[in-house]
Backbone as a printed PyTorch tensor [residue, N CA C, xyz], in Angstrom:
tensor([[[ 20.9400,  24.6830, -58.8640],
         [ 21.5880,  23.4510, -58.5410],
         [ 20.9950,  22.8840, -57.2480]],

        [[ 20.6360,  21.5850, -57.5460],
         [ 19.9510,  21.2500, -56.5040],
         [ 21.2400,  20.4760, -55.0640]],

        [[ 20.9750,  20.4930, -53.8630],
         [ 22.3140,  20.2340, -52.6850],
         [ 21.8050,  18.3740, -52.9070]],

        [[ 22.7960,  17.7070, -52.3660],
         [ 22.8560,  16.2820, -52.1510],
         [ 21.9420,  15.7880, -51.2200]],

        [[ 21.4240,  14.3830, -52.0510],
         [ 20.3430,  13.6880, -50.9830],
         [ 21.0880,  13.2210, -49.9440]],

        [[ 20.5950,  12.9330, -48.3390],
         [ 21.2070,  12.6220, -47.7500],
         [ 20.8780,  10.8780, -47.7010]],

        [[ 21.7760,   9.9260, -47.1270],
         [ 21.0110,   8.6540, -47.2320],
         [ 20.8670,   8.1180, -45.7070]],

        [[ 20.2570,   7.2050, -45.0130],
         [ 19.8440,   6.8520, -44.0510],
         [ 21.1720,   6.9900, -43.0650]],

        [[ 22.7680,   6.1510, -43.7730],
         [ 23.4610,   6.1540, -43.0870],
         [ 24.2330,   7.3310, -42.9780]],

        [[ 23.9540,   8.6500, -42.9160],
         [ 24.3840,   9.8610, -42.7450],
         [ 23.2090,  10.3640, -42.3140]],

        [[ 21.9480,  10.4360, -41.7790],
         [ 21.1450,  10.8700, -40.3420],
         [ 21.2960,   9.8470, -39.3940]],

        [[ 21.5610,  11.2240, -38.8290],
         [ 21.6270,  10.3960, -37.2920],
         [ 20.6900,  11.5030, -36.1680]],

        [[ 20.5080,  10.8320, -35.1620],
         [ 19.7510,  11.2030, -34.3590],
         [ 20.6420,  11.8550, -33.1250]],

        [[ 19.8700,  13.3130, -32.3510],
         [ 20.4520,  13.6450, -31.4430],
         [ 20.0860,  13.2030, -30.1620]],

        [[ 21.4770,  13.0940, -29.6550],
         [ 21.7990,  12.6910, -28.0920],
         [ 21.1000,  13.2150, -27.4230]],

        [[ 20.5810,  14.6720, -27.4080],
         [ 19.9660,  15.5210, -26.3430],
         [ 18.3890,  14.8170, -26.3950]],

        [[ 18.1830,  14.4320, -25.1470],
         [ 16.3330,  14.2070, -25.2260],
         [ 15.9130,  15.3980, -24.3550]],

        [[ 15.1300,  15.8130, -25.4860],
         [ 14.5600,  16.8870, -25.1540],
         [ 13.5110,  17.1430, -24.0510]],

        [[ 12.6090,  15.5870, -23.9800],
         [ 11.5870,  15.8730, -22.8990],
         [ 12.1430,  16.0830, -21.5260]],

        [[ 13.5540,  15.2310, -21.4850],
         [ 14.1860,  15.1520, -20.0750],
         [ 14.5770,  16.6230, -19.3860]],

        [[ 15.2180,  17.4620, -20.3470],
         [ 15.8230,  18.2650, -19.8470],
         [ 14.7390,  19.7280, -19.7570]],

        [[ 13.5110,  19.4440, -20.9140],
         [ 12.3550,  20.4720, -20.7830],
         [ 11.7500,  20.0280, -18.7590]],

        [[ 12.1320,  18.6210, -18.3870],
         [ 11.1530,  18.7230, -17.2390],
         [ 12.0310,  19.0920, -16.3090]],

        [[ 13.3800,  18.9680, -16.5400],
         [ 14.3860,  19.1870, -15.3470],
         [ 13.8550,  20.8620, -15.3120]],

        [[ 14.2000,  21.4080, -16.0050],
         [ 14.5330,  22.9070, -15.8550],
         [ 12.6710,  23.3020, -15.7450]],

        [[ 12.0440,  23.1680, -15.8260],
         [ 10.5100,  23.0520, -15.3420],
         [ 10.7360,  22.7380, -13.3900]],

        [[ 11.2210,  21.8190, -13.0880],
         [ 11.4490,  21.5070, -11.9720],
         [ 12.6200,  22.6730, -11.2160]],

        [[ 13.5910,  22.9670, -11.4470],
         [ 14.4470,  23.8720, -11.8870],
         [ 13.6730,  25.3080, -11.1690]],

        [[ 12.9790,  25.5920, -11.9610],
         [ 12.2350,  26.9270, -11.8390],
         [ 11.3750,  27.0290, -10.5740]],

        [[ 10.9570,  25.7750,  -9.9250],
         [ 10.1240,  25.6960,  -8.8940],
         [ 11.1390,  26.1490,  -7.5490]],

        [[ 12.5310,  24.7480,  -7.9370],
         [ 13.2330,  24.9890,  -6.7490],
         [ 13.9420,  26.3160,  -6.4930]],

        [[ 13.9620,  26.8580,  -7.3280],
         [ 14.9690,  28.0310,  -7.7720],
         [ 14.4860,  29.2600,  -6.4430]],

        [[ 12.9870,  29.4070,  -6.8520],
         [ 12.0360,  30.2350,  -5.2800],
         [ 11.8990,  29.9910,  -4.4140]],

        [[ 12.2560,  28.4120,  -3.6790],
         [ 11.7400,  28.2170,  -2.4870],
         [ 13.0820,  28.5070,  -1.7410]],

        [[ 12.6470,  28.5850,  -0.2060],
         [ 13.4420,  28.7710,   0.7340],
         [ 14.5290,  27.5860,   0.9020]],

        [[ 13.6960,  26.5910,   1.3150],
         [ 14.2280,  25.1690,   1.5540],
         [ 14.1600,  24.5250,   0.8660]],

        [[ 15.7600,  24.1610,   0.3830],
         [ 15.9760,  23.2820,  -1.3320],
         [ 16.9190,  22.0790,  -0.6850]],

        [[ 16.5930,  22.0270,   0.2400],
         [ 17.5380,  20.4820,   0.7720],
         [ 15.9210,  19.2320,   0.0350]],

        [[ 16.5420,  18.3520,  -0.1930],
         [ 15.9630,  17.4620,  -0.6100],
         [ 15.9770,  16.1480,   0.7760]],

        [[ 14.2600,  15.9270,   0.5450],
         [ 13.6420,  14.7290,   1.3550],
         [ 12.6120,  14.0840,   0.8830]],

        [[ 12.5380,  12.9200,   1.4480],
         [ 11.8460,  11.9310,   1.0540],
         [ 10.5220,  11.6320,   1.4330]],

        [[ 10.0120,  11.9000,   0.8190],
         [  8.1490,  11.7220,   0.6430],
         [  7.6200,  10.4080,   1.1850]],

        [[  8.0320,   9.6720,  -0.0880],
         [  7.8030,   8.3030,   0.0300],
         [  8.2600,   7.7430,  -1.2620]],

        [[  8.3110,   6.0840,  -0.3010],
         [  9.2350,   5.3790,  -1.7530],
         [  8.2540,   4.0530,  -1.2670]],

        [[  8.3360,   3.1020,  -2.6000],
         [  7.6340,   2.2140,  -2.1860],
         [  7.9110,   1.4280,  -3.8860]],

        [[  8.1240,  -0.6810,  -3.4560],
         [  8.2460,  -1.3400,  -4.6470],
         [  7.1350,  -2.3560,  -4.0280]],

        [[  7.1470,  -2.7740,  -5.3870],
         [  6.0250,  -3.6560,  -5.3030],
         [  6.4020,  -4.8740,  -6.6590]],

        [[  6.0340,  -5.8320,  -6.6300],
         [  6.3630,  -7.2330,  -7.6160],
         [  5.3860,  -7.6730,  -8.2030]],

        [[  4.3160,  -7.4340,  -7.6320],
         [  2.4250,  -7.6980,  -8.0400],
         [  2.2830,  -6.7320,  -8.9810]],

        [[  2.3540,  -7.6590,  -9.8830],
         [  2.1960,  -6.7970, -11.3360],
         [  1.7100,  -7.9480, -12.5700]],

        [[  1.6940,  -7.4360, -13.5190],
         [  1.6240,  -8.4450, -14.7240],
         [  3.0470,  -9.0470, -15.6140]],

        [[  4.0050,  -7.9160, -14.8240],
         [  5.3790,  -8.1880, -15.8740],
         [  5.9870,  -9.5570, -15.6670]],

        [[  5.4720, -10.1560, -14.2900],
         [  5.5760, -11.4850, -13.6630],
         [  6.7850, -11.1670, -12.3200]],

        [[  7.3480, -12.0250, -11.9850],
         [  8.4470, -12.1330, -10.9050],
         [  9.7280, -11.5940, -10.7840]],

        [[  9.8590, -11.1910, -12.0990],
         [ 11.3740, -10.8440, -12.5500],
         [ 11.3200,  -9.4190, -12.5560]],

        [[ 10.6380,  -8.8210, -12.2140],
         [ 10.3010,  -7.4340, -12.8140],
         [ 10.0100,  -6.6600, -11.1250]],

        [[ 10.6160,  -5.3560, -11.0550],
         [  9.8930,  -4.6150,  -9.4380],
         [  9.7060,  -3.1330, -10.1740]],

        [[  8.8270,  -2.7330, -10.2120],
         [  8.4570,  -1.2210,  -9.8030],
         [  8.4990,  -0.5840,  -9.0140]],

        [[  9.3330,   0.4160,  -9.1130],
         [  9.7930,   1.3770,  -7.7490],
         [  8.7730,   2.4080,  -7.7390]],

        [[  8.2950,   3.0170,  -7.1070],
         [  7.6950,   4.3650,  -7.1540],
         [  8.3840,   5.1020,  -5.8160]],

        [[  8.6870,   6.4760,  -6.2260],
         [  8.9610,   7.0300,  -4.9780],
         [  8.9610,   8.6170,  -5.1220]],

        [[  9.2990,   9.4430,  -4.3970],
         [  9.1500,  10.6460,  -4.8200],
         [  9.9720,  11.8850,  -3.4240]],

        [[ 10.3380,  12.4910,  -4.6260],
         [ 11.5070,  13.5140,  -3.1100],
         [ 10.6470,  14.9160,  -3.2500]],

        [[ 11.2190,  15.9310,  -2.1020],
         [ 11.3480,  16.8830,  -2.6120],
         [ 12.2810,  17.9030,  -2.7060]],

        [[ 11.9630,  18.6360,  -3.8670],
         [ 13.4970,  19.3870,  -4.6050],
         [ 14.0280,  18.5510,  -5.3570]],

        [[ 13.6630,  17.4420,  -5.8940],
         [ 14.8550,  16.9050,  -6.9600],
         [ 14.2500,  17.0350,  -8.4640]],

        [[ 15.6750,  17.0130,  -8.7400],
         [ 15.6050,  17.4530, -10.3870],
         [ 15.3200,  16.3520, -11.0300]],

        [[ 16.7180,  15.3770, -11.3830],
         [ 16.8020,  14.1960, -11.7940],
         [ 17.4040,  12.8210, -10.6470]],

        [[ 16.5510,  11.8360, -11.0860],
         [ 17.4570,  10.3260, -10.3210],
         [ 18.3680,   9.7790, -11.1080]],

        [[ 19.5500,   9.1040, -10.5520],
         [ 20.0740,   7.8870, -11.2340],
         [ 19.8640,   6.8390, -10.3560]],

        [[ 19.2240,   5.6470, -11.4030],
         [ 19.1930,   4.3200, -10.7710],
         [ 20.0480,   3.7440, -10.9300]],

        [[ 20.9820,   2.7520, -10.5650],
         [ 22.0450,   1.9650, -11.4990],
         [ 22.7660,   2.6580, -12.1900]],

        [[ 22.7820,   2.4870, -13.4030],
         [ 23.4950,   2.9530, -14.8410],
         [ 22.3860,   4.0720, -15.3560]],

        [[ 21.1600,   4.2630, -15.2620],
         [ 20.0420,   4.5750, -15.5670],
         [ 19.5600,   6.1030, -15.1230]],

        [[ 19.2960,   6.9260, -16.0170],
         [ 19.1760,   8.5000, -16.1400],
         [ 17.9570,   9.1850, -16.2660]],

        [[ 16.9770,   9.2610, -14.9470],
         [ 15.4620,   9.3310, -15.2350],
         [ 15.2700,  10.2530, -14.2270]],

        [[ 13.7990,  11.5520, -15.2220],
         [ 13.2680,  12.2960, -13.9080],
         [ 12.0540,  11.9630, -13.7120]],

        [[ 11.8470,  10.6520, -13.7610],
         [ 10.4850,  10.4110, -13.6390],
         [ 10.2770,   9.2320, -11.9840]],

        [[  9.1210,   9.4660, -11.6300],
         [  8.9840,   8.9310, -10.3480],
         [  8.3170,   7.7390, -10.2400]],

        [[  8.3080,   7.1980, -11.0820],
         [  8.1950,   5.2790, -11.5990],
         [  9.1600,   4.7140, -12.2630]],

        [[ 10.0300,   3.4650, -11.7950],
         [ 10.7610,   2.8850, -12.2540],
         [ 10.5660,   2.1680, -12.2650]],

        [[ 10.6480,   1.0460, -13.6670],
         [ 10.3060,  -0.5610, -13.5450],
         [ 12.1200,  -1.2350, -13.9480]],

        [[ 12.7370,  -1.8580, -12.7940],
         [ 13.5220,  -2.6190, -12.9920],
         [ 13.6700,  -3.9080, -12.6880]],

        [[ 14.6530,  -4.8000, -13.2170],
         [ 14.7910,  -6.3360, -12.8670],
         [ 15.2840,  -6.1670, -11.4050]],

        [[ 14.2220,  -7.3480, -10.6530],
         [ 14.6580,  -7.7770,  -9.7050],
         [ 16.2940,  -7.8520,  -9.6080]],

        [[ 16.6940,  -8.0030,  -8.5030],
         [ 17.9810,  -8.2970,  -8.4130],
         [ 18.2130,  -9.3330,  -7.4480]],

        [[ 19.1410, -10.0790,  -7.2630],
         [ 20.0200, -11.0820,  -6.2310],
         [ 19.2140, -10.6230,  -5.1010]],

        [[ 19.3620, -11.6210,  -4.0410],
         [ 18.8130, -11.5260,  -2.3270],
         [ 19.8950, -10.7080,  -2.2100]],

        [[ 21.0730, -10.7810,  -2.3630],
         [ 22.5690, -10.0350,  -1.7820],
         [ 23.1010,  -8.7470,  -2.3230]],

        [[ 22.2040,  -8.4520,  -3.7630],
         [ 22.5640,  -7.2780,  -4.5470],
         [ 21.6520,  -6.2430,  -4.2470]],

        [[ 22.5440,  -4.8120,  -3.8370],
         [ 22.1010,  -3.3900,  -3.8530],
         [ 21.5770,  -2.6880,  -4.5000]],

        [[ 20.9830,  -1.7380,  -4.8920],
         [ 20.9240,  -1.1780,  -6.2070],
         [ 20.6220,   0.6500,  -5.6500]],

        [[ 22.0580,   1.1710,  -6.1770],
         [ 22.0010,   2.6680,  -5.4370],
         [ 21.3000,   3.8080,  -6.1420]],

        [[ 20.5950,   4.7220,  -5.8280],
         [ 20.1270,   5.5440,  -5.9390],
         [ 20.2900,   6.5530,  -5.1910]],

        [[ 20.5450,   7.7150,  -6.7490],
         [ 21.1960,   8.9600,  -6.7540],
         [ 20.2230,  10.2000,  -6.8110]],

        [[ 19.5840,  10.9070,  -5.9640],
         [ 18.3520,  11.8420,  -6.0440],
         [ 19.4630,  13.3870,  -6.2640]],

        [[ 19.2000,  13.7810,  -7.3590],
         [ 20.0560,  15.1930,  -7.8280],
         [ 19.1020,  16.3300,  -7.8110]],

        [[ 19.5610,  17.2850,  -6.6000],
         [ 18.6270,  18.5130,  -6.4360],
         [ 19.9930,  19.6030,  -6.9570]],

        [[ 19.0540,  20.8920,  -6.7920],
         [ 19.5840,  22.2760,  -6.5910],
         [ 21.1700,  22.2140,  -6.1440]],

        [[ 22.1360,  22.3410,  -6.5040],
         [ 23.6430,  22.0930,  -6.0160],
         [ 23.6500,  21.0760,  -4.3210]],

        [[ 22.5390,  20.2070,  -4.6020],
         [ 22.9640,  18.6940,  -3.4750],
         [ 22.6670,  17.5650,  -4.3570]],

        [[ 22.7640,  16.6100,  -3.7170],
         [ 22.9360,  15.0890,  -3.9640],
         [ 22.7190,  14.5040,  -2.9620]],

        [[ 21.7790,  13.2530,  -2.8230],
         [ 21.3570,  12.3900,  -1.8390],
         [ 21.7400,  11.0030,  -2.3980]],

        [[ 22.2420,  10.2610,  -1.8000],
         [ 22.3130,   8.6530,  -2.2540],
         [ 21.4510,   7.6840,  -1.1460]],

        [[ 20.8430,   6.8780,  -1.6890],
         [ 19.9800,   5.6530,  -1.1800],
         [ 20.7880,   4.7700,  -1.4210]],

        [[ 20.7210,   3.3300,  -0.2740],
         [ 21.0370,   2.0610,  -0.5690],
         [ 19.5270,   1.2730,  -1.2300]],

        [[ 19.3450,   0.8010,  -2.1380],
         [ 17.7930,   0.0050,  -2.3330],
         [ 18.0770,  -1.3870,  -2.3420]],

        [[ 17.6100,  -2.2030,  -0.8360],
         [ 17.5680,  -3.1960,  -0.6940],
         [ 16.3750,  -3.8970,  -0.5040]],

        [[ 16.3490,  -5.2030,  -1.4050],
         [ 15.0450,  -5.4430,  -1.9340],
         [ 14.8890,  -6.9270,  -1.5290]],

        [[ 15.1610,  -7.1690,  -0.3890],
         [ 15.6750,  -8.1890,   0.4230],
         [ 13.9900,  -8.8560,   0.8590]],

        [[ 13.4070,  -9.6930,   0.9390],
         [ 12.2180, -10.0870,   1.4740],
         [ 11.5870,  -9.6200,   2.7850]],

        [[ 10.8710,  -9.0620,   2.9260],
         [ 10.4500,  -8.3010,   4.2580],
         [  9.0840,  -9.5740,   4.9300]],

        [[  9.3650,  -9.1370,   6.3790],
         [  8.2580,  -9.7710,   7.2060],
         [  7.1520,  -9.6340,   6.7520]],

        [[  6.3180, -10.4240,   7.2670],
         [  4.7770,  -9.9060,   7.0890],
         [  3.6910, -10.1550,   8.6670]],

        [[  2.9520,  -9.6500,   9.1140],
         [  2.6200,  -9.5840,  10.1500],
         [  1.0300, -10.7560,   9.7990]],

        [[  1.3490, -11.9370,  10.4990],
         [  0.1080, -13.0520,  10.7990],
         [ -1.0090, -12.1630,  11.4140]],

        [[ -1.9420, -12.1610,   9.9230],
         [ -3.3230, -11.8090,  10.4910],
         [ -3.9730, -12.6440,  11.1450]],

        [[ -4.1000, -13.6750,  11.2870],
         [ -5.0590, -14.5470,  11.6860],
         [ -4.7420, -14.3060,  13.2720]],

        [[ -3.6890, -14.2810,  13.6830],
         [ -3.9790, -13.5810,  15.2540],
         [ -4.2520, -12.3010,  15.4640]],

        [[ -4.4940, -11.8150,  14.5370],
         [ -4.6920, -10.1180,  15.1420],
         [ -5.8650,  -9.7120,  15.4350]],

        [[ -5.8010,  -9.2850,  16.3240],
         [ -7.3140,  -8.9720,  16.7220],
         [ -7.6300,  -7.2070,  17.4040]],

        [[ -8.3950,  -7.0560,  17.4420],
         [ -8.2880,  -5.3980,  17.5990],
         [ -9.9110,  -5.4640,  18.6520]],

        [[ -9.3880,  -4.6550,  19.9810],
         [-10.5540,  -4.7260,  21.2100],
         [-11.1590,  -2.9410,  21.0240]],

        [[-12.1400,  -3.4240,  20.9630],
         [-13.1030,  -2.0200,  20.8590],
         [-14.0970,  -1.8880,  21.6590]],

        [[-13.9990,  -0.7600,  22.4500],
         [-14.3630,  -0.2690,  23.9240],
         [-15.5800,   0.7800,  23.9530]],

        [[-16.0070,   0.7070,  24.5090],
         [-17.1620,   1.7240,  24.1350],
         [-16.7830,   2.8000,  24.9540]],

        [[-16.6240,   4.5490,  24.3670],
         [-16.9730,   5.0820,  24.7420],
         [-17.6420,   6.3590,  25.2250]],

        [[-17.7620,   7.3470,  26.0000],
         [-18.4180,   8.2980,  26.3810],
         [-18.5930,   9.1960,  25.6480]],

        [[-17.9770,   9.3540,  24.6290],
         [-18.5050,  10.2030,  23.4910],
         [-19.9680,   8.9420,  22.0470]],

        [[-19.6360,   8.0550,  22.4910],
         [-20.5750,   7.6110,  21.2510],
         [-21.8960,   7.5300,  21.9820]],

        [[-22.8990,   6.9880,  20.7310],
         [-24.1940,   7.2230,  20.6400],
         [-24.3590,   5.6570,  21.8920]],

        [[-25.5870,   6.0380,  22.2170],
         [-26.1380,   4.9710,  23.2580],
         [-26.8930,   4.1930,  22.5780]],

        [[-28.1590,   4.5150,  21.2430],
         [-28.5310,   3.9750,  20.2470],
         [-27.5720,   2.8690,  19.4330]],

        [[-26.4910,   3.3260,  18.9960],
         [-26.0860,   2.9760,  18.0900],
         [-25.8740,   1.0590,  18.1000]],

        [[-26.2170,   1.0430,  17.3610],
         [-26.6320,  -0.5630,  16.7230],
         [-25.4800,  -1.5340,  16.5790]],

        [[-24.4380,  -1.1050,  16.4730],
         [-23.0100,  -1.9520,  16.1400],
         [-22.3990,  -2.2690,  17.2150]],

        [[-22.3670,  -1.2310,  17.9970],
         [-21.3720,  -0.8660,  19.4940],
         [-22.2980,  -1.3360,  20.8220]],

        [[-24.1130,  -1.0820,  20.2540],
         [-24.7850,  -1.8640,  21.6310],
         [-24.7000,  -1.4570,  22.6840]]])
């Protein structure tokens, strides 16, 4: 006797993603040996210069000791994020989840200065260690 076909609307797909939780516990295993499992910040850095156009920021950043981030609503262990810009006035918090800690960020994405090159100028001095030859310095 052959068992029943199943039809599309009776598979369903599982909740568990597997790549996520193969890299957590990969990560997992690293922190597990080290001494110092407090989590810190490497570097973080967004940027808007992209092709996705104006509406769009890529975060890159990177800790150490963490397992998984939450961005927003958003459940990632990966260390590139592309999200929508947000409001001049809107926050967007970030949750870095290590070894039994938790770190929270404010990410404010507010327009930053930029420093006028056209006055900058940089004075270069000659000295007692360089060449007496040398052609640039004179």
């Amino acid at each position: 006797m052959k068992p029943p076909k199943l039809t599309l609307d009776k598979v369903t797909d599982s909740t568990i993603k597997y790549e996520f939780v193969a890299n957590v516990a990969s990560r997992l295993l690293k922190i597990l040996f080290r001494s110092d499992r407090s989590i810190r910040l490497i570097y973080s850095n967004y940027s808007n210069k992209h092709f996705f156009g104006d509406k769009f920021v890529i975060l890159d950043y990177r800790f150490r000791n963490a397992l998984w981030y939450k961005i927003g609503d958003s459940i990632t262990e990966k260390r590139h994020f592309l999200l929508e810009k947000p409001e001049a006035s809107k926050k967007i918090l970030l949750t870095v989840h290590g070894l039994f800690r938790k770190k929270m960020y404010l990410l404010d994405f507010s327009e930053a200065g930029y420093v006028d090159s056209s006055t900058f100028c940089i004075e270069v001095k000659k000295s007692d260690f360089q060449d007496i030859n040398n052609p640039i310095m004179g």
